[in-house]
C-alpha positions as CSV (number, residue, x, y, z in Angstrom):
1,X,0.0,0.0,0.0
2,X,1.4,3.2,-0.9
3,X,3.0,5.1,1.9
4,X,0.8,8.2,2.5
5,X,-2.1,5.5,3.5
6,X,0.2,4.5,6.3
7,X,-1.3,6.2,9.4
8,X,0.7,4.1,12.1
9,X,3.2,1.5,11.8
10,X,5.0,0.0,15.0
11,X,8.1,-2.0,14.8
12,X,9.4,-4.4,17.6
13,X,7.4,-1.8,20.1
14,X,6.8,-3.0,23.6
15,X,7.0,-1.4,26.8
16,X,9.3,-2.6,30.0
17,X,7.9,-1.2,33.4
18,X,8.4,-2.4,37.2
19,X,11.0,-5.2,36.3
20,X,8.8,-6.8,33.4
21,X,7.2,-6.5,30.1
22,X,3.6,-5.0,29.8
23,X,4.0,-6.1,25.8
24,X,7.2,-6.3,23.5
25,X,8.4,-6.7,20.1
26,X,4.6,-5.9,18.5
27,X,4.8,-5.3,14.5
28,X,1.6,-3.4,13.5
29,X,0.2,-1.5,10.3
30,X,-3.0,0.8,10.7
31,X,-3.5,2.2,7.1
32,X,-6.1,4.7,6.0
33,X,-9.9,3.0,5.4
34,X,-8.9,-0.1,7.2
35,X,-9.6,-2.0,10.5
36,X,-6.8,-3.6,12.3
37,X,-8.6,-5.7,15.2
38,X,-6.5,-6.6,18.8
39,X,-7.7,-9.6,20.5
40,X,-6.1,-11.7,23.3
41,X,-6.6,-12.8,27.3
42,X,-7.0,-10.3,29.8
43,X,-3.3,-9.0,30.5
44,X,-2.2,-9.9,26.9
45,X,-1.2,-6.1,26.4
46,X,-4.1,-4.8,24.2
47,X,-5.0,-1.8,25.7
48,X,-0.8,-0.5,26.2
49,X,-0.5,-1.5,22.5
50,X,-3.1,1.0,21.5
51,X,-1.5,3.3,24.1
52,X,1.5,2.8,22.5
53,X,0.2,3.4,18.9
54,X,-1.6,6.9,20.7
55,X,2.2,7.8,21.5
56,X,0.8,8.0,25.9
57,X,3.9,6.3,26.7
58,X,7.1,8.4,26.6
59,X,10.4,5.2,26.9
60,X,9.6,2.4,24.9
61,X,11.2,0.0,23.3
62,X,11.4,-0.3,19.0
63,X,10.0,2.2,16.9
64,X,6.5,4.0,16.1
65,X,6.0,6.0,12.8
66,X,3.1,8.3,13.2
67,X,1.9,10.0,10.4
68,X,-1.2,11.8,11.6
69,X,-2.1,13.9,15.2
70,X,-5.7,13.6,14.1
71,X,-6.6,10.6,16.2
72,X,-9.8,10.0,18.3
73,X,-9.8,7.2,21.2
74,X,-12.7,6.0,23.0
75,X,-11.3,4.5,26.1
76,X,-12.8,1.4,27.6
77,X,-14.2,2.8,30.6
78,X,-15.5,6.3,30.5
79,X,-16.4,8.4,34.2
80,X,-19.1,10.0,34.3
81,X,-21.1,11.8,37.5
82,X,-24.4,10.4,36.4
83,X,-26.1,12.6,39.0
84,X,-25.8,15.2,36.7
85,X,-28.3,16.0,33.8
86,X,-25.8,16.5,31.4
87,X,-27.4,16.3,27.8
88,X,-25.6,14.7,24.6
89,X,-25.1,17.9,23.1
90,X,-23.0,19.1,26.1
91,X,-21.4,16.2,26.1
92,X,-20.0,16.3,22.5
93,X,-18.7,19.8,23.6
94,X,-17.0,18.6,26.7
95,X,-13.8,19.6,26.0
96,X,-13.5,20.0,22.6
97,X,-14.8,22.6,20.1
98,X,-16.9,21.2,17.3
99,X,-19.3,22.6,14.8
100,X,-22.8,22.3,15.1
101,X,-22.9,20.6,11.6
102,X,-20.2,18.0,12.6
103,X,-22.2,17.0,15.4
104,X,-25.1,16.7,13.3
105,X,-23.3,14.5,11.4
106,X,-21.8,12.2,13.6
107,X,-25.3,11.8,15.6
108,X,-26.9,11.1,12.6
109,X,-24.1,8.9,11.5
110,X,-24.2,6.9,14.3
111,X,-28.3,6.6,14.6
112,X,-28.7,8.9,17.9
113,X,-29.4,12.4,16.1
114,X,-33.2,12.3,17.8
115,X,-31.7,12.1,21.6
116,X,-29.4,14.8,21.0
117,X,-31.5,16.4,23.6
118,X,-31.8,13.5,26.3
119,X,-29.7,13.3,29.6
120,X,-27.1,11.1,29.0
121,X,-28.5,8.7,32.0
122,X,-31.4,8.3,30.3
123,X,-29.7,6.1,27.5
124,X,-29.5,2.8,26.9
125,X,-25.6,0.9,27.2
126,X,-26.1,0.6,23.4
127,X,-27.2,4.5,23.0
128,X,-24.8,5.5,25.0
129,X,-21.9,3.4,22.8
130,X,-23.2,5.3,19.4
131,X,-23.0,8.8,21.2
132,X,-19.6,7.8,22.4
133,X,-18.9,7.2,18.6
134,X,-20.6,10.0,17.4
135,X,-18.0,12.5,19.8
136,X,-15.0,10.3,18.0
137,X,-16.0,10.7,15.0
138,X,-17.4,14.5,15.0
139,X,-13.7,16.2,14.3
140,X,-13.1,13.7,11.5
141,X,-10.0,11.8,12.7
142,X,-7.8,10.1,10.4
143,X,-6.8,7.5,13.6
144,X,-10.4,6.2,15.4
145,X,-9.3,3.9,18.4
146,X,-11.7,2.1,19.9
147,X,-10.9,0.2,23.3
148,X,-13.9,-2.7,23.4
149,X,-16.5,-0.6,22.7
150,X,-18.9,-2.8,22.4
151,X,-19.0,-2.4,26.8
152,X,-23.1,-2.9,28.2
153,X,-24.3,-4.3,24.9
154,X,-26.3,-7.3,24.0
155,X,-25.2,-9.8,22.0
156,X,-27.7,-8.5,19.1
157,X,-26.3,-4.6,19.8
158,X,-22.9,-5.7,19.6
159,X,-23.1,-6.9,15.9
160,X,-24.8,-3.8,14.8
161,X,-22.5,-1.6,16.6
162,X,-19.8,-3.5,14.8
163,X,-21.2,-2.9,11.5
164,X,-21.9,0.7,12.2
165,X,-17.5,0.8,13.1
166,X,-17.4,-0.9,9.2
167,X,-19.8,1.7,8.1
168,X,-17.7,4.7,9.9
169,X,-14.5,3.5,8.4
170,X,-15.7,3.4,4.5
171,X,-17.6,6.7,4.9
172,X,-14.7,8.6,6.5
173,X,-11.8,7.0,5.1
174,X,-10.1,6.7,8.5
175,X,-8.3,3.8,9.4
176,X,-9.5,2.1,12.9
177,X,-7.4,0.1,15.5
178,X,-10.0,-1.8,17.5
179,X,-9.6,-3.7,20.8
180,X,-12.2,-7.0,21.2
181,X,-12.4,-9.6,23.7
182,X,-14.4,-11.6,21.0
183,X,-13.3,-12.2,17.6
184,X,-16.4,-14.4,16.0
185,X,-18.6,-11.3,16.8
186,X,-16.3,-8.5,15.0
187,X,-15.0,-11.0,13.1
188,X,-17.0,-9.8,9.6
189,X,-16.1,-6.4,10.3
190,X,-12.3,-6.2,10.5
191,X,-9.6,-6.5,7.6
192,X,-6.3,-7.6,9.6
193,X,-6.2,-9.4,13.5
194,X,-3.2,-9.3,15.4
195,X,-3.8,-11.7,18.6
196,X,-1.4,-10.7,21.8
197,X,-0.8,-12.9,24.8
198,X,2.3,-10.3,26.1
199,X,3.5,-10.5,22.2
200,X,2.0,-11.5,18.7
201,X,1.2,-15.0,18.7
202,X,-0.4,-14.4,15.7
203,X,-1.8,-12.4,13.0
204,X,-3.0,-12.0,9.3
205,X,-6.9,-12.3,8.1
206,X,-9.5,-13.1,10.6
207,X,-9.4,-16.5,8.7
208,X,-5.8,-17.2,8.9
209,X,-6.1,-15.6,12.9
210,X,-9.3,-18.4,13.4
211,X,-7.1,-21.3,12.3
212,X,-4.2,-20.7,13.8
213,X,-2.6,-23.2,16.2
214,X,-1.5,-20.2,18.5
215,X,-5.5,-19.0,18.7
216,X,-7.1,-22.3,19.2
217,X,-4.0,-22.7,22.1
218,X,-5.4,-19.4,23.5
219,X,-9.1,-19.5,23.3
220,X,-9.7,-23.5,23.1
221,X,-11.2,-25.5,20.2
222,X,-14.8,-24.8,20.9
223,X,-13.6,-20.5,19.8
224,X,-12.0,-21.9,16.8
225,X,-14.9,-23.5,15.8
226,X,-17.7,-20.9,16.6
227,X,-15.6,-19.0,14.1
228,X,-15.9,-21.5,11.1
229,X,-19.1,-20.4,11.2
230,X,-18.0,-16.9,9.7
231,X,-15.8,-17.7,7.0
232,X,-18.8,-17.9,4.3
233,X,-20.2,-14.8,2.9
234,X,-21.7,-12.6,5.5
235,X,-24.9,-12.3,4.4
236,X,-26.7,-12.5,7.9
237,X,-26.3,-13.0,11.5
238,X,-25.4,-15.5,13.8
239,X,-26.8,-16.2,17.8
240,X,-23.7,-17.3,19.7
241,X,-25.0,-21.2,19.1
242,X,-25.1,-20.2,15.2
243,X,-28.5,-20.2,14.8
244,X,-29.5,-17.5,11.6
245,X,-31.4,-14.8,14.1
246,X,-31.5,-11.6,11.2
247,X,-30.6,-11.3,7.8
248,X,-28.8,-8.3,6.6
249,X,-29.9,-6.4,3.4
């Protein structure tokens, strides 16, 4: 891919604090109008390789070429003071300055343009997951990061929320590093997996990813073949048995 699509590239990062590595030795690509998917264990280093891509840390080890500042990140947990009535159209303004269209856009974008005026404690965990997109998205980053986003969703939420993500990265042309616990789920909607268990046990397609020795080691035989179930054309949607519950059109 030509070079100017190249929004991050880490080479051999990792990160070496309080006697012992966090992650190490991490090759990753995040080009412009693709999604590059992180999955591993709990402790595997997903969220400080994304921290690492976002430049947070200032000593680590290897190299990361950045080639944009315009990067959004949706963290995994958000605080909030839900006592307070704060509306979502204060709270795309917290703290950034943003044009009335472009939050018109992302709302609408991300299917929440009627509750624009709603508290946010009045939303739904899926609601509440599109307006966190819709603030990302509002200034137009080249970089979206997304740390499991998918957090207080159902099973049915979380596959529309993850073809909203493939929706968001064709319409804007960004490229999107995504953290998921879950791979079958955002399986359809990512175009490169890297897995991490403190390093890359292994990466490529979401095929090659489901197949892999390393995976099946990591997640058991029973993952591996949940996600056989994905490898045919995606033209509907799965329960977590593999049951067809929704066809898409």
């Amino acid at each position: 891919m030509n070079t100017s699509d190249t929004l991050v590239r880490l080479s051999k990062a990792g990160i070496y604090k309080d006697k012992k590595w966090l992650v190490r030795d991490v090759d990753l690509e995040i080009n412009r109008g693709k999604i590059v998917t992180l999955i591993g264990p709990n402790g595997s280093g997903k969220t400080t390789t994304a921290k690492i891509a976002l430049g947070l840390y200032k000593s680590i080890s290897g190299n990361v070429e950045r080639n944009t500042q315009n990067i959004s990140y949706v963290p995994q947990k958000v605080s909030i003071d839900w006592t307070l009535p704060v509306r979502v159209i204060d709270f795309m303004v917290l703290t950034q300055n943003l044009k009335q269209d472009d939050i018109s856009e992302a709302l609408d974008l991300t299917g929440v343009k009627h509750l624009k005026r709603s508290n946010l404690r009045d939303l739904s965990g899926g609601e509440f997951q599109r307006v966190l997109l819709a603030r990302a998205i509002a200034k137009k980053p080249d970089l979206l990061v997304l740390d499991e986003p998918v957090q207080g969703v159902d099973f049915t939420g979380e596959v529309a929320l993850y073809s909203l993500i493939k929706e968001i990265s064709e319409k804007l042309n960004c490229g999107i590093l995504l953290i998921s616990h879950d791979l079958h789920v955002v399986m359809s909607a990512t175009d490169y997996v890297v897995c991490l268990n403190g390093h890359v046990c292994c990466c490529g397609t979401p095929k090659d990813v489901a197949q892999s020795k390393h995976y099946k080691e990591l997640f058991g035989e029973k993952s591996a073949e949940l996600l056989s179930i994905y490898e045919h054309n995606h033209d509907h949607v799965h329960s977590s048995d593999g049951n067809i519950i929704k066809e898409i059109k």
